[in-house]
N, C-alpha and C positions, 0 to 999 in steps of 0.2 A: 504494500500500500504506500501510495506517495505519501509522503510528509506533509502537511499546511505550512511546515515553517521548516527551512533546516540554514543553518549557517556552518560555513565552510571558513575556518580561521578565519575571521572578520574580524579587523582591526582598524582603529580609527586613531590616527594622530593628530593632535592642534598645535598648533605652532603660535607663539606670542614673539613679539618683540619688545622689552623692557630695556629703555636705555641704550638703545642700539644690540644690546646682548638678543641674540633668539634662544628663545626655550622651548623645549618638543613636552609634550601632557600624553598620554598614551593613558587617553578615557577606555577604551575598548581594545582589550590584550587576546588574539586568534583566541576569540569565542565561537565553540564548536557545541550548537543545543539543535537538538529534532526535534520537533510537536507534532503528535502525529493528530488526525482529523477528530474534531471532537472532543479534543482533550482540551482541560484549561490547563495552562500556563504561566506561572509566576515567576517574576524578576527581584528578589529583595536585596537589600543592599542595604550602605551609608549613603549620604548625601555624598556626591560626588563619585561614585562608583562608575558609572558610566549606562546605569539602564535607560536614562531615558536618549543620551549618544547613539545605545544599540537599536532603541523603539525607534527613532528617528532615521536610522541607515536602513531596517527595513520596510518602512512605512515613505521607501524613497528621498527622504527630504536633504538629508545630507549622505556623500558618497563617502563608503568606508576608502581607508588607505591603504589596507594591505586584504585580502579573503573577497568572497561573494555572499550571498544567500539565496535561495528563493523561496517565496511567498507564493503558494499555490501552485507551485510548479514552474512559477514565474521569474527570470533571474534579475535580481536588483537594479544590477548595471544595466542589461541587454535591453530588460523588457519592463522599465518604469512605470511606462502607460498602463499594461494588462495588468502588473500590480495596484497602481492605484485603484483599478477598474472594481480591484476584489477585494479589497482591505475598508474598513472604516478604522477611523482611527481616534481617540478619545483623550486631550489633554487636560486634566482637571484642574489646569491653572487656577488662580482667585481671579475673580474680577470676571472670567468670562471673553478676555480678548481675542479669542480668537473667531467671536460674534460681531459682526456689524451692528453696532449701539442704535445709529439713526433708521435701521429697519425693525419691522416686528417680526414677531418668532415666524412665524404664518410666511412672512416677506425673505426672510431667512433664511430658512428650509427649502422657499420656493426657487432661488436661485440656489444653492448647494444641489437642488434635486437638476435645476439646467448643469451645474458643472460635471453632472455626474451622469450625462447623459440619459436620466430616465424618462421618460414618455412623460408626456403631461397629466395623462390620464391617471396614470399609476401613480403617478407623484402626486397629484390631488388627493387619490383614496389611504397612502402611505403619510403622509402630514398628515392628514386628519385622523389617520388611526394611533398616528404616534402624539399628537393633541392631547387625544383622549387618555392615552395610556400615562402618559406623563403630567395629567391632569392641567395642563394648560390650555384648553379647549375655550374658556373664558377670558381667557389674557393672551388670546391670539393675534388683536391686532394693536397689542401695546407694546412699543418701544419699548426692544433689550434695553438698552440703558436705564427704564424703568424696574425693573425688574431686580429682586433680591437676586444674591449670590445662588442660594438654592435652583430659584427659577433660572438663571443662565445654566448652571451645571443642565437641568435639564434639560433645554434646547440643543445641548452643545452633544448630550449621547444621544436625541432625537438625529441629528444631522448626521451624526457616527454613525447612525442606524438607517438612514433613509433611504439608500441603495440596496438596502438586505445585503452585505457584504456577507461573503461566510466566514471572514476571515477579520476579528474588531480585536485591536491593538488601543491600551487603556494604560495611560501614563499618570501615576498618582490621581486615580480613578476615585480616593475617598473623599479626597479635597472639596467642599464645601461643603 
């Protein structure tokens, strides 16, 4: 059975420059982890370990420096697009930033659901079902930025979830 997730040594270096000196940070040291379909999967750490480095290199967004992985069968580097296509992905940041404040959740969701290629149709009946479930069915056409902490977390796994990904990646997921 294929893997949902497998990483092949994947290694990510940052490079700074302080004072003209450069310093190399080796966040993510040939991290070799399988998940196989259906499984859940935990990252624990300290602050500063590098999970959310490695959530980030396979959820596309930054390229590792040294290894690959793929995601669905999908490799990191080669095939960004069809990973993106199958991952949701869930930053429980504070604050909600990674929401457009001057739209409402409703207005939200409705473009994540265009970014995400989904039909209008489907994406109509998929926001309202995930409205209801996440009980903001009421507060659909209120300005994020209105909105408690609580209420952004939940728009923001609404929009992690709007494609039906089979495959949802959750970075400090308890956060609000």
């Amino acid at each position: 059975m294929e893997a949902a997730v497998e990483t092949f040594d994947l290694t990510k270096v940052f490079e700074s420059k302080e004072d003209d000196v450069k310093r190399y940070v080796k966040a993510v040291d040939h991290v070799n982890i399988r998940v196989k379909r259906g499984e859940f999967f935990g990252l624990l750490g300290p602050n500063g370990a590098g999970k959310t480095t490695l959530i980030k290199m396979l959820c596309t967004i930054i390229l590792p420096t040294e290894g690959t992985a793929k995601v669905n069968g999908y490799d990191i580097i080669k095939e960004p697009d069809k990973v993106r296509s199958c991952i949701g992905w869930f930053h429980g940041e504070t604050g909600g930033r990674s929401l457009y404040w001057r739209l409402s959740a409703e207005d939200n969701l409705k473009f994540y659901a265009y970014l995400q290629n989904v039909p209008k149709d489907v994406a109509e009946k998929r926001i309202n079902a995930l409205l209801e479930f996440f009980d903001l069915s009421k507060e659909r056409k209120k300005l994020v930025k209105d909105y408690s902490t609580g209420m952004k977390v939940r728009v923001m796994l609404a929009r992690a979830l709007l494609h039906n990904p089979p495959i949802l990646f959750m970075d400090e997921p308890t956060i609000g």
